[in-house]
Structures are given as structure tokens and as C-alpha cells.
N, C-alpha and C positions, 0 to 999 in steps of 0.2 A: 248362399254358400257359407256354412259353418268353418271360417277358416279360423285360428287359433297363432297370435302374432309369436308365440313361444315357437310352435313349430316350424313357420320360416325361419327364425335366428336360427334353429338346429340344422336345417337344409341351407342356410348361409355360409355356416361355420365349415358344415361339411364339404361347399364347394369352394371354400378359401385353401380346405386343406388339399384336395381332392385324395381323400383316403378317409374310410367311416371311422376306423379302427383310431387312428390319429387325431380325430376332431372328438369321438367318444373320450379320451383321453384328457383333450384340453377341458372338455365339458364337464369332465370329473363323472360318467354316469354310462352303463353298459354297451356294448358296442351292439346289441340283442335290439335293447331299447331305443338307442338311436336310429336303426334298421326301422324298427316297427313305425318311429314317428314319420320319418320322411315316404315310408311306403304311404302312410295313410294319407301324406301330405298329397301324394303321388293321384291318391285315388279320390281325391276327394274335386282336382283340379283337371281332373280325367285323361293327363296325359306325362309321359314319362320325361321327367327331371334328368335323371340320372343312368349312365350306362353301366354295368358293374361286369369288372373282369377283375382275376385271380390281383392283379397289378394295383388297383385298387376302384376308382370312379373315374369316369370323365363326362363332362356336362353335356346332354343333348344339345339342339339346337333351341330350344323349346326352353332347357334348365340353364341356361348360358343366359337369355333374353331376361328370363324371372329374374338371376341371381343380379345381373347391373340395376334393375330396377327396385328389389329391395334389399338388396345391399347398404344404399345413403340412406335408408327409412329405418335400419334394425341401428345403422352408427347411431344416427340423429336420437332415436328413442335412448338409447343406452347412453347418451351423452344428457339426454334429459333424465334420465333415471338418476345417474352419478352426481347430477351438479345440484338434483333435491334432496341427498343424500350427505351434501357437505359438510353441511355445519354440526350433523349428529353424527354421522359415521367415522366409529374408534377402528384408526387401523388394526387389522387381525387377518388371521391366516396365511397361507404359503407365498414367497416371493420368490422367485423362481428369477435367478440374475447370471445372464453370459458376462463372463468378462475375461479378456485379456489378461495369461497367466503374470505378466510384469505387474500390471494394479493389484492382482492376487495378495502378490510378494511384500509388495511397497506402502501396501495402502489398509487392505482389510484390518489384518492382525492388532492394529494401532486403535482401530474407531469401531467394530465389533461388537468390544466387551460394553461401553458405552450404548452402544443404540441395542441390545437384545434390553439393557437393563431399562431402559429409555422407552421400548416400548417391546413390552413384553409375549403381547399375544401377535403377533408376525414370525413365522417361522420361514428361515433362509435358506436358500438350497442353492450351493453357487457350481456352476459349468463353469469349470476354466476352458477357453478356447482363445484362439484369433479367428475362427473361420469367419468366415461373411454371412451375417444372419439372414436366414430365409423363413420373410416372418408368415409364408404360407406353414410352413413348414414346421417350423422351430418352436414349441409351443415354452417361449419363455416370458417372462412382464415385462422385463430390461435388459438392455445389454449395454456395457460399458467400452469401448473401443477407440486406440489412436490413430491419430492420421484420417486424412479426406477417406471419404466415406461412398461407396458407392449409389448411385440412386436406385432407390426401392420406395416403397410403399412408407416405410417407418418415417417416424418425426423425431427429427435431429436435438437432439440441445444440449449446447454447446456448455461444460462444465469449466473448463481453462484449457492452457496451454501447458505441455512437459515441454523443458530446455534439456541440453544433453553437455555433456561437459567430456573432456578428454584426459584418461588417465591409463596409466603403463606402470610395469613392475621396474627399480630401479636394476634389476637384472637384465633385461630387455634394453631400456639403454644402453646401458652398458657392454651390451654387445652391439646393436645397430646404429647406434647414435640416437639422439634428439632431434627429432624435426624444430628447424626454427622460422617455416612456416608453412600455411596451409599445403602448396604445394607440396610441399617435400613428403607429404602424408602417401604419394604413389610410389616413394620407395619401401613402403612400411607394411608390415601385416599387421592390417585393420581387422579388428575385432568385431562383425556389422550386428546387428538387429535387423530379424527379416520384417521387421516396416516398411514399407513400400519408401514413406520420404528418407531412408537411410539406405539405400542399396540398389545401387552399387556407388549411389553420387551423394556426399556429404556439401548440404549447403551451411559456410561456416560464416559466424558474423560479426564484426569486431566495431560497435558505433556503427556510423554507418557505411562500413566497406562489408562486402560481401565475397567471396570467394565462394564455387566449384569444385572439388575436386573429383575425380573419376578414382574411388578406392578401391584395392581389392583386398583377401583375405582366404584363407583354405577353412575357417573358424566360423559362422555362423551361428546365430539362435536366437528365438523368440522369449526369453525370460532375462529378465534384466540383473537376478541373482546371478546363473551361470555366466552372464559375461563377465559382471566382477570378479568370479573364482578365477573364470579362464585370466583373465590380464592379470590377478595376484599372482597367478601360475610363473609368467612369464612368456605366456602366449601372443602376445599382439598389443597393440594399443586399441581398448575400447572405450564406445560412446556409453557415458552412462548418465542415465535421469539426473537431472539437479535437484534431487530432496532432501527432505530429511532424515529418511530412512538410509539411502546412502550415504550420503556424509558420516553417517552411522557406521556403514560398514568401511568408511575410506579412512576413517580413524585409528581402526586396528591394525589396516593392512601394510601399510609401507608404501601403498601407491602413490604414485605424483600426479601432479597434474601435467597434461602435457598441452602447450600453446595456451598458457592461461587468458590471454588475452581474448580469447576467439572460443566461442562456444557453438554448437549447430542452433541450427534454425529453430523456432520452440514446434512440437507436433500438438493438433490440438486435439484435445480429448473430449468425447461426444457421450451422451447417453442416449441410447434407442429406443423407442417406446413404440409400441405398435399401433398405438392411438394419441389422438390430441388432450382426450380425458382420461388419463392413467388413474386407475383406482386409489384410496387412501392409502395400503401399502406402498405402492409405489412411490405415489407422492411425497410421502413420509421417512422412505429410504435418500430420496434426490433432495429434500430440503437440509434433514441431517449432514449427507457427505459432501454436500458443495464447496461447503465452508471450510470444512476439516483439508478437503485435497486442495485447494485454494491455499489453505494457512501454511500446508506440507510444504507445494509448491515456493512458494514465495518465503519461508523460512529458510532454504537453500541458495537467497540468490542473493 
């Protein structure tokens, strides 16, 4: 039997995704072409892999059995490819990065101009989202995201932790008062981040006391710009990242801090990789910003 280990990987790839059209995609090569490969993989093995409806594929009982079986054999290969690959291979080409519109805001802008200059032939293409990545699905190389992390497939690593600090317009006190402790935060309209660890329950921490509170708010969102506009506004009291890019914007604005002693819990910040052996882009992306969001971080505290 003339089988050819290229064309397993394509019939892997394909049942990772279950859609031809989507794995043709990530494959970077026709969706015509990748049709042809897996048919002939089909016929050469003399029985049917793959079921095909308008909806897209789903795996026979036959192409279910194949795909668990060379599945660890196309990783395992591609893990031996990349790691003979190390020592000569100049990162280049497209890096394809989800991340969480607040890192967008706080982080990109700053380390950017530095790492395009740093290394020149990787070209960056960044998805702002929060969704939860669906790494059948999602064909990106990394994704940056806070807070506990659902279990999937992806491999975790952990970059640091964001702290959050509490500030208000001194118009807003001055019509509601000042809280002069955690508690009193349930008379107040809290300003949240849809983070899961911020909402609707702020863990606050002062040494080592810790306080709960059950907050609410009519004010909501996932960018950590908008919340500082809104609490300049006079809208609420909101959580905001302890950086340096804020500090930045807490300079201009007239905001206070409110319960200086006590900051939330830190959220920690993960990058996703859909394999153990992320190629030289990527790895080259993750060595560069670790340091930079680490220095951010802890230049605010």
C-alpha cells in the first residue's frame, strides 16, 4: 500500500476541523485540492473516512478509528520536524494572535513598533475577541486571555498576573459618598469587567485580609479603556488594571483612588497555543512580550 504521510496530516487536519473548506484554509492550499487528496487517501485505503453533507464532514466510524490512531503520529512527527528545525530556523511569516480587547489597549501599542523592527519578516494579524477559543475550530497560533481558562485541548502558559485597583470621578463622590470599606461597595454603582473573576463578586485584598463583596452595576464591558472613560464620566466606581499604561491615563483624568489600601485579587494572564511545539514565530512573539507585560505589570505596583 502506497500510502503518503502528507496525506494523512491533510485527512488529520481535516478531521480536527470537521469542515474541508476551514482546514483548506488553515493549510494555506485549495479547498479543490484538498478534496482530491483525502478522496484518494479514501481510495487507496478502500474505505470511506469521511461523510460529506452541505453542513460540512463528520468522521465515519472507520475515519474516527484512523484519525485517534494517527493523530499522535502526525503531532509526534511535526514535533520532530520543528525541534530539527531549531537552531537554523529565522522566524518569518504570518502570526495569527486572538487576544483580549483590554491587552489590545494596554499592551500592543507600547511593544509593536519594537518587535516588527526586532524581527522583521513575521507579519501579525491580531483578532481582538474574549470568546473562548475553539482550537478545532479557530485557526489562530496564539491567543492571549485573563482569568481561569476553560479545559480544552490548548496548552496553557501562564505569562503573570493583572492586579486591579479602584478609582471614581471626584464628582461621583461627591454625590454618593466614599466608601470606607470593601463592604460599603454594595451601596455603590460598580463599574464591572465582564471577566468572569470580576462579576458580580469582587475578591479584594489588603495583606493578608481578604474580603467578598456581592457588587452590582447597570454599566458593564469588556475593555479596560471604556471603563476608565465611563468612571471619568462620573459613572460608577471602576476596577482598573494596575499598569503602566493606566497610571498613564489616571494622570490626566482627575480620578481617585478609592479604598487605596485594598486592590482585587490579581487575574492571571495565560497564552494559548495549540501545541506543545509552537513554531519559531510564535515562540519568538512569547519570548519578546513576557518580559515587556511582566515589566508593565510590576512598574504599576
Amino acid at each position: 500500500m502506497d500510502l503518503h504521510l502528507n496525506d494523512i496530516a491533510l485527512y488529520v487536519e481535516v478531521a480536527r476541523r470537521g469542515n474541508i473548506s476551514r482546514a483548506a484554509r488553515v493549510l494555506n492550499m485549495p479547498a479543490s485540492t484538498l478534496t482530491r487528496r483525502v478522496d484518494e487517501l479514501e481510495r487507496q485505503l478502500g474505505m470511506r473516512l469521511l461523510s460529506r453533507s452541505r453542513q460540512g464532514v463528520a468522521l465515519t466510524e472507520a475515519g474516527q478509528m484512523y484519525y485517534e490512531r494517527c493523530q499522535p503520529l502526525i503531532e509526534r512527527a511535526r514535533m520532530a520536524h520543528v525541534s530539527l528545525q531549531d537552531t537554523v530556523e529565522i522566524p518569518r511569516g504570518k502570526l495569527r494572535i486572538s487576544l483580549h480587547g483590554s491587552l489590545a489597549d494596554l499592551f500592543l501599542p507600547a511593544v509593536m513598533d519594537e518587535f516588527i523592527r526586532t524581527y522583521p519578516l513575521i507579519e501579525c494579524e491580531f483578532d481582538v475577541s474574549a470568546a473562548v477559543i475553539d482550537p478545532a475550530r479557530d485557526p489562530c497560533d496564539l491567543a492571549l486571555r485573563l482569568g481561569k481558562q476553560p479545559d480544552s485541548s490548548l496548552i496553557a502558559r501562564k505569562l503573570g498576573e493583572m492586579s486591579w485597583d479602584l478609582y471614581a470621578a471626584p464628582a461621583y463622590l461627591a454625590r454618593h459618598g466614599e466608601p470606607a470599606s470593601p463592604q460599603d461597595l454594595v451601596d455603590h454603582e460598580c463599574l464591572r469587567s465582564l471577566l468572569e473573576e470580576q462579576n458580580p463578586t469582587w475578591e479584594l485584598r489588603c495583606g493578608p485580609d481578604t474580603q467578598r463583596v456581592e457588587v452590582a452595576g447597570r454599566l458593564t464591558a469588556n475593555q479596560a479603556e471604556l471603563l476608565f472613560r465611563l468612571a471619568a464620566a462620573g459613572l460608577g466606581i471602576a476596577a482598573l488594571p494596575a499598569c503602566e499604561q493606566v497610571r498613564g491615563w489616571i494622570e490626566g483624568s482627575g480620578l481617585l483612588r478609592v479604598l487605596p489600601a485594598w486592590r482585587l485579587a490579581p487575574v492571571p494572564l495565560y497564552a494559548l497555543t495549540p501545541t506543545r511545539v509552537p513554531s519559531a514565530r510564535v515562540r519568538a512573539f512569547l519570548d519578546f512580550i513576557e518580559p515587556r507585560l511582566q515589566a508593565g505589570l510590576h512598574a504599576a505596583h
